[in-house]
N, C-alpha and C positions, 0 to 999 in steps of 0.2 A: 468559391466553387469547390464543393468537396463531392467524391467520387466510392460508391459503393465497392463491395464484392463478396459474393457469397460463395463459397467452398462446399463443393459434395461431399458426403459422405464418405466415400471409395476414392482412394485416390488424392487423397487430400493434400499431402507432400507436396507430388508431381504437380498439382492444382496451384498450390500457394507458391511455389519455385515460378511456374509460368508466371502467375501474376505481379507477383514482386518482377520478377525481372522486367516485364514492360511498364509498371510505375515506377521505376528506380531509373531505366532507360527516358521517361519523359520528365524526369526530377521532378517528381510528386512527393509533397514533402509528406512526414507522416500524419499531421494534424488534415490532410484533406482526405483522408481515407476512414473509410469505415468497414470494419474486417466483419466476418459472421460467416458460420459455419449454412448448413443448407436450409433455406427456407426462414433466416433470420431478417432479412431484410426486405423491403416491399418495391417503392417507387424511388427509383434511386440513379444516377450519372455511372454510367459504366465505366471500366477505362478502356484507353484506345486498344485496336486490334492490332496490329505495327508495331516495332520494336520502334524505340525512339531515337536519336542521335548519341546519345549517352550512352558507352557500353561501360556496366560496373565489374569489378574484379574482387571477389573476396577469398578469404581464405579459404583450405579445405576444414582449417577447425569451426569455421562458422556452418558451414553445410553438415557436417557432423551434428551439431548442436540442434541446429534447426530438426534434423532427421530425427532429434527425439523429440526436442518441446512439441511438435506441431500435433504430438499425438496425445497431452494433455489434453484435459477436460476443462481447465477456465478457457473461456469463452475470448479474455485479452491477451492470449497468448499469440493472436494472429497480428494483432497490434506490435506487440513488444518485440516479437521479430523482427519486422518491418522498420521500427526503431531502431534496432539494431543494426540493422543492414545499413539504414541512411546514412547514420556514424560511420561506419567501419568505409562508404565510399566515400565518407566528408573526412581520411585517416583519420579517424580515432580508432584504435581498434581496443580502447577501453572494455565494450559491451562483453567481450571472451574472458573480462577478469573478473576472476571474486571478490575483488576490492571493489569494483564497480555496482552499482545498487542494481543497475540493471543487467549487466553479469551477473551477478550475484544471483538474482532472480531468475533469470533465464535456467542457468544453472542446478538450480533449487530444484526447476521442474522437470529438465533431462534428467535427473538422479530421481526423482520419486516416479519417471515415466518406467526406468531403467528395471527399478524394484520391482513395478507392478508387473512386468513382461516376465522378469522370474517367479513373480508368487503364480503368473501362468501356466510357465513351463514345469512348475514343480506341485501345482494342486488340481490341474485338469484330469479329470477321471471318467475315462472313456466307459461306454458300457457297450456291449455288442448288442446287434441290432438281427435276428433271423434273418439266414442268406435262404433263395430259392435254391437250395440244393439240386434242381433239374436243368440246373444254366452250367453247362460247360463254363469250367475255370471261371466259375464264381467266385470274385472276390468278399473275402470277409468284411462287413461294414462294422461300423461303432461310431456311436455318439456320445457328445457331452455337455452340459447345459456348464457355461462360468459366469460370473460375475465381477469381472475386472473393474479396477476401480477410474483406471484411463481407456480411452480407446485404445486400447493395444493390441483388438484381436489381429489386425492388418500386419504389423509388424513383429507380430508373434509368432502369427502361425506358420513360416518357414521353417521354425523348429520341427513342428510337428508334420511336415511335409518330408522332412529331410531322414525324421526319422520310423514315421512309421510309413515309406513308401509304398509298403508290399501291401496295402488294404486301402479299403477308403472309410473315411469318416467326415465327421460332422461338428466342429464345435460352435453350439449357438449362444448370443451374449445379448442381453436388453439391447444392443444397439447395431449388432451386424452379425450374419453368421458366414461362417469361413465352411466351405466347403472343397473335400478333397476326392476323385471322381478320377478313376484308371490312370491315375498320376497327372491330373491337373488340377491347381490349386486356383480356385474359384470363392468371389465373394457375394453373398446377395444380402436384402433386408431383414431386421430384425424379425424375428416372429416370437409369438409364444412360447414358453417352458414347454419342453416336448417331454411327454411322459415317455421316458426310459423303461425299460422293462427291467428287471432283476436280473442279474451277472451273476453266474455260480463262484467267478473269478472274484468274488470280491468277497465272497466266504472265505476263500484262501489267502487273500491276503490278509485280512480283520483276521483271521489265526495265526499269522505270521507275525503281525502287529502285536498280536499282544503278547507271543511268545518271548520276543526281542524287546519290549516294555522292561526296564529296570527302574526299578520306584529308588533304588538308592541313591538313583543320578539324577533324578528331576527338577528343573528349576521352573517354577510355572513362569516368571516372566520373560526368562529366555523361550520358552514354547512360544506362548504367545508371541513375543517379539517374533520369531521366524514362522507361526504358523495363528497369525491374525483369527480373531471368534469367528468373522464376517466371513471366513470361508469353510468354515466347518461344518454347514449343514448342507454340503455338496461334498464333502469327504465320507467316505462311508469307514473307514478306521477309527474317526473322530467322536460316533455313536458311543465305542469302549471308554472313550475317558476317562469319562467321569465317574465310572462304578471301578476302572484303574484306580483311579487314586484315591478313591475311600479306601479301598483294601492296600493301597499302598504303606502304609506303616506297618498292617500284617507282615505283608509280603518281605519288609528290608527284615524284621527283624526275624524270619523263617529263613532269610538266609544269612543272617549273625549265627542262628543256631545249627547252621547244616556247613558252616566257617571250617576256620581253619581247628585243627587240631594238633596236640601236646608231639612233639617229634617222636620218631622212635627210638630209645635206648642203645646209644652207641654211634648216632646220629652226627652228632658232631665231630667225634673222630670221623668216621669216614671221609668230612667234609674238609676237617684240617688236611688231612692225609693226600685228598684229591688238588686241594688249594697249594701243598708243598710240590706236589709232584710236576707243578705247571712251572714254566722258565719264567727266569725272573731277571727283569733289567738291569743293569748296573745302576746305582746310584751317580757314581762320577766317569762315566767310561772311557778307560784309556789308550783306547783303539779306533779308528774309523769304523772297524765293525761293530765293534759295542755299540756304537754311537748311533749305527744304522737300528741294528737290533732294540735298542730300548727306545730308538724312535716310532717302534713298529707297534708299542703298546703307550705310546704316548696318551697322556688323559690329562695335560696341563691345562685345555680350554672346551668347550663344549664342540668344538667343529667336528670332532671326532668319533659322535655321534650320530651324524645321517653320513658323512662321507665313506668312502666303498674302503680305501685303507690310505696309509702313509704313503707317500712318494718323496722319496729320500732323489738324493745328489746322485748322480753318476757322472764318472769323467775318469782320468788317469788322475793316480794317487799324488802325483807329482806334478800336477800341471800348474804352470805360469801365469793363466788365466782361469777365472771364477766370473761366468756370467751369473747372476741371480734376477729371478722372475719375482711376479708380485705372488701365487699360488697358482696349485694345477687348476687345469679345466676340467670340463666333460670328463674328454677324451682322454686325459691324462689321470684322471680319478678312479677311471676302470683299466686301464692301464698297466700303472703301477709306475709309468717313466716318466719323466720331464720334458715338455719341449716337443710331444708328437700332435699336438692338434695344429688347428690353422695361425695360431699365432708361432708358434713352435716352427710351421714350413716356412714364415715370414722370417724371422729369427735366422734357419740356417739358410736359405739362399743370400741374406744378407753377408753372414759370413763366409760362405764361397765366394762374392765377389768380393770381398774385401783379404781374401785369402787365407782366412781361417775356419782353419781343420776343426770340426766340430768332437771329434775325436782326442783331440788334446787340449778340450776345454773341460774343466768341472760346471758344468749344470747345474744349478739346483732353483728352488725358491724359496724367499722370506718365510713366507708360511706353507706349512708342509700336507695341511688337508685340505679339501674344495670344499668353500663356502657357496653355498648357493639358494636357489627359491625354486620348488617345483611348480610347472606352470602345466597340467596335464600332462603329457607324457616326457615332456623336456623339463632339462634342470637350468635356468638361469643366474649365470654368474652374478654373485656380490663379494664388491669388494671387502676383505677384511678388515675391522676396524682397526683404534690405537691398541687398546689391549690386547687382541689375538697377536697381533704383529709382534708385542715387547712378550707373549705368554713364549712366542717363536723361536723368540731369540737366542735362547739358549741352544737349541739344534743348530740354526747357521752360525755360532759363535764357534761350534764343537768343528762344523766343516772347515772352520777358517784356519782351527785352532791344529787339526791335523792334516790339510792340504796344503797350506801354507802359502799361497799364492803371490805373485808378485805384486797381482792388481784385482783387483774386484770393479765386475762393471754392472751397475745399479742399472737396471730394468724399469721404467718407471717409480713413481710416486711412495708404494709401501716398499718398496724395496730400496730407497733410497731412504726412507725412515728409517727402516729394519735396522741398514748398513753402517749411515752418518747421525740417526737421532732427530736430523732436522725436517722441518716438516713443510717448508717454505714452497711456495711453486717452481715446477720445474725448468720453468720458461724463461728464468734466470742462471739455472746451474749446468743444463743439458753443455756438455761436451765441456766441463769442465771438472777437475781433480779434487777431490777434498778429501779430510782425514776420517779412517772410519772410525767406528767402537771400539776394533779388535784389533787393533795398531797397524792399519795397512792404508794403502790408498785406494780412494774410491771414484772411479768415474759413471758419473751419470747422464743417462740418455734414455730417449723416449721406449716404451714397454710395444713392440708389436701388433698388440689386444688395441694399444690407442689407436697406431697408424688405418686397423683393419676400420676401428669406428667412425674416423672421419668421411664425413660427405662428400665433400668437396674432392676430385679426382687431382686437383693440383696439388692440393694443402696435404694431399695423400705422399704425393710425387716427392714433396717438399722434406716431409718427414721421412718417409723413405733415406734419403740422400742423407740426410742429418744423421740417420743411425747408423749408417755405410761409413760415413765421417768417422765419426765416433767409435765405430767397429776397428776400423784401420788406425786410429789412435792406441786403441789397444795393443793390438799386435806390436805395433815400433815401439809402444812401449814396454811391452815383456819382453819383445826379442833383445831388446837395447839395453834393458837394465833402468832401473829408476835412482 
């Protein structure tokens, strides 16, 4: 007994989610179904309308998944779903890996659905449309004909909802047109290429295009890779190309000849003269302050290149304790101090309850600039690798070397490298003593940054308490003498 189902056009997600869940509910295996998009199918066993005795539970990373493939264009992607779904309520949750063939595949096709939803959002090119200038607060229209390679106008066009609110438009695709109308986002059926009219706007940008054209940088298979043939005869910039790069060899070497030129006479002194006049680090420096100071022009690893500056140790010159971090944050990179972001507030109400004065601690960390990833307007921490750590170590060796501390307490994982060398997990040393590099002893315990990442509100609780331990070790052990 096998059981049909055809999928609308609109709505297809929402469509295929209902269905699977009432064959998953009546445990329809996958071989009694026959999946097809609308108008695929003829005379055929529907499935039931009732939800069945069976309630299934899958991940949220399977519904993600799903949210992309279902908007491919192969025709058995409504299958191999379904297949996957069966698994993941029979536990396998195999079908989510890439090791899995049908992982794998599934996979394949959320990643080329993903692509083709950016070559949307980055090759649609609206054209305005004559507004009836006699209509009070007439909104501007614009259309635009694409050719996507998946159905993606569905789950595309929230982009273009979100961001050109203030107008309505039009984008139509051989198989659906999205429609945007006094700020409602509306879908109806394909229709014909709609003859656009000419945009003055796209004079100015085809001038803008080809002003910003550098023929010395051009890689055609990188172009291509990011800007496919198949959509360039809907690009209207795309039209210069090709009379671009015939004159392109002109063009680089017009600007070889309009280059650089011979310095001018005396050039170079001026240039010595300005280079001597700038402070210069000590090579071995025999002060704490030297030590800050030639930390300030530090250039022993690349970190020191996007971060905002150095953030050196503070604490009293004389202190007994030496907490050290793994590196500053965000907050700590614009800054200039140690210890002020949210791991830094976690850190000292630790040591309030444990009854140390943050004021009589030297601060610092292993490594002294923020490593990180920008992610649009925020910068995301990574951890610094082996080498940055050992490039480091010369500055926290300097701190050790002129604060002189009774005890050093290792901060997580790079800082317990920085300190001890060893690189073993922590989940065997935490709150215990070891010998450092720099002839002192070194207690290590969990990094604040870790305790803030845990999920789990106990395992929070847990850590927490563990580094309170550990905090109050310290203390009895500076105040007592080792």
């Amino acid at each position: 007994m096998s059981y049909a189902v055809s999928l609308p056009e609109r709505g297809t997600l929402q469509a295929w989610r209902a269905a699977a869940r009432l064959a998953i509910s009546h445990r329809i295996p996958p071989d009694q179904i026959e999946w097809a998009d609308a108008g695929g199918l003829f005379a055929a066993r529907v499935l039931p309308t009732e939800i069945g005795p069976h309630q299934a539970h899958v991940p949220a990373a399977f519904l993600k998944l799903a949210g992309s493939v279902i908007w491919h264009t192969a025709p058995e992607r409504l299958s191999l779903l379904y297949q996957a779904l069966w698994r993941i309520d029979h536990n396998d949750a195999a079908p989510l890996s890439q090791a899995d063939i049908l992982g794998r595949r599934l996979n394949l096709m959320a990643k080329s659905v993903g692509r083709d939803i950016h070559k949307m959002h980055a090759f649609v090119r609206f054209r305005e449309i004559p507004t009836d200038l006699a209509k009070p607060h007439a909104r501007r229209r614009f259309a635009a004909w694409f050719e996507p390679e998946h159905n993606t106008l569905e789950p595309g066009a929230t982009f273009f909802a979100k961001r050109f609110a203030d107008m309505d438009w039009m984008i139509a695709t051989p198989r659906l047109t999205a429609q945007f109308c006094d700020g409602a986002l509306s879908f109806g059926p394909a229709g014909a290429r709609p003859d656009l009219p000419d945009d003055a706007s796209e004079t100015l940008w085809a001038t803008y295009f080809a002003n910003i054209f550098n023929p010395a940088r051009i890689k055609l298979d990188a172009m291509r890779s990011e800007m496919p043939k198949k959509y360039w005869k809907n690009l209207p910039e795309t039209r210069l190309i090709p009379e671009m790069l015939k004159d392109a060899e002109a063009r680089v070497q017009r600007m070889r000849d309009a280059g650089s030129t011979a310095s001018r006479p005396g050039a170079a002194a001026v240039s010595t003269r300005y280079r001597d006049a700038m402070p210069h680090a000590a090579e071995l420096p025999e002060t704490l302050d030297q030590a800050r100071n030639a930390a300030m022009q530090c250039r022993r690893c690349g970190l020191c290149e996007a971060a905002t500056q150095t953030v050196w140790g503070e604490g009293p010159r004389d202190a007994a304790l030496m907490i050290v971090g793994e590196q500053p944050g965000d907050q700590e990179d614009l800054a200039g101090r140690v210890f002020v972001g949210p791991a830094g507030q976690v850190l000292r109400d630790a040591m309030r309850r444990a009854q140390l004065d943050p004021s009589r601690v030297w601060l610092t960390n292993a490594v002294k600039h923020f490593k990180f990833t920008p992610r649009g307007k925020r910068r995301l921490h990574q951890s610094p690798d082996r080498q940055e750590i050992e490039h480091c170590r010369w500055w926290l060796g300097l701190e050790i070397r002129f604060i002189r501390p009774r005890l050093t307490l290792a901060l997580g994982a790079s800082a317990a490298f920085a300190l001890t060398g060893d690189a073993t997990p922590l989940s065997g040393r935490r709150g215990k003593v070891q010998a450092g590099l720099h002839d002192g002893p070194v207690l290590v315990t969990w990094h604040p940054s870790y305790i803030l990442r845990l999920p789990n509100p106990d395992q929070q609780h847990r850590a927490q308490e563990e580094l309170l331990t550990d905090l109050v070790m310290a203390a009895h052990l500076t105040a007592d003498g080792l």
